[in-house]
N, C-alpha and C positions, 0 to 999 in steps of 0.2 A: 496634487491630486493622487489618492492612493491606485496602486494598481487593482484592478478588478479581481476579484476572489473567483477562484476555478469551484466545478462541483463536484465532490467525492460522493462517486457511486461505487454499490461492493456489487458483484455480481453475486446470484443466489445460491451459488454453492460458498461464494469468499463468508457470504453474511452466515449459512450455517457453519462454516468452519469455524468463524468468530463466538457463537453461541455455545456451542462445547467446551469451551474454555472457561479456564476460572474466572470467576470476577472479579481480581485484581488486573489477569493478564488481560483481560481487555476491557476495562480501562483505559491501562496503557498503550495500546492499540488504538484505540478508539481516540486516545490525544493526538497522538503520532497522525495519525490520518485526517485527523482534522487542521493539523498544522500543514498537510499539502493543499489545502486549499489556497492559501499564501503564501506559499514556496513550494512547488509541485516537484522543484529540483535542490532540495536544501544539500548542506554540505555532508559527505557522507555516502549518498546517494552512488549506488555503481549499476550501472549498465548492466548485465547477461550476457555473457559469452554465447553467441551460436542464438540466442534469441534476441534477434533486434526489436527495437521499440522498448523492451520491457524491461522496467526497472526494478533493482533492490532498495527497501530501507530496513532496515538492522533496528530492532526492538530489542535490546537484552538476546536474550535466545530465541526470541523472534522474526519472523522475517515477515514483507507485508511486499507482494510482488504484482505491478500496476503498470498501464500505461498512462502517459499524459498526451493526448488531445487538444492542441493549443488553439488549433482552430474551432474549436466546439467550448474553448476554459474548461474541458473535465478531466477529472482526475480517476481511471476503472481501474479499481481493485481486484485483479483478477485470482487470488489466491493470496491464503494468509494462515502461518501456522510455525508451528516449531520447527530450529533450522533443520533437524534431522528427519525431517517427514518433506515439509513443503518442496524440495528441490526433485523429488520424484512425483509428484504430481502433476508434474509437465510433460 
């Protein structure tokens, strides 16, 4: 029996960050995040120094920054952007 699929939500700032992007880069964003729904923790994946709970996944020159909810199976996208911008928007 497969494990159950978590839900990727972006929050309303992650989803406009995502829309001003090109539409290649998100695409590939848009893969990447939909593959944490079956792996919330794939290999790769690093923690945050000083921000607990919240995770990195590394897009090319992307970053896609979320936490995972195990007891709810969601996946909240809380920020998502170029690595030279996203790490100061926290």
């Amino acid at each position: 029996m497969p494990a159950q699929a978590y839900e990727v939500r972006l929050r309303p700032a992650a989803r406009r960050q995502l829309e001003r992007l090109e539409r290649a880069v998100q695409l590939r964003l848009i893969g990447a995040m939909a593959g944490l729904a079956e792996e919330p923790r794939p290999a790769g994946v690093k923690a945050l120094q000083g921000l607990p709970g919240l995770l990195r996944l590394r897009v090319g020159s992307y970053r896609v920054l979320y936490q995972v909810h195990d007891d709810r199976l969601l996946v909240l996208v809380l920020t998502l952007g170029h690595r030279r911008d996203v790490y100061r928007q926290r």
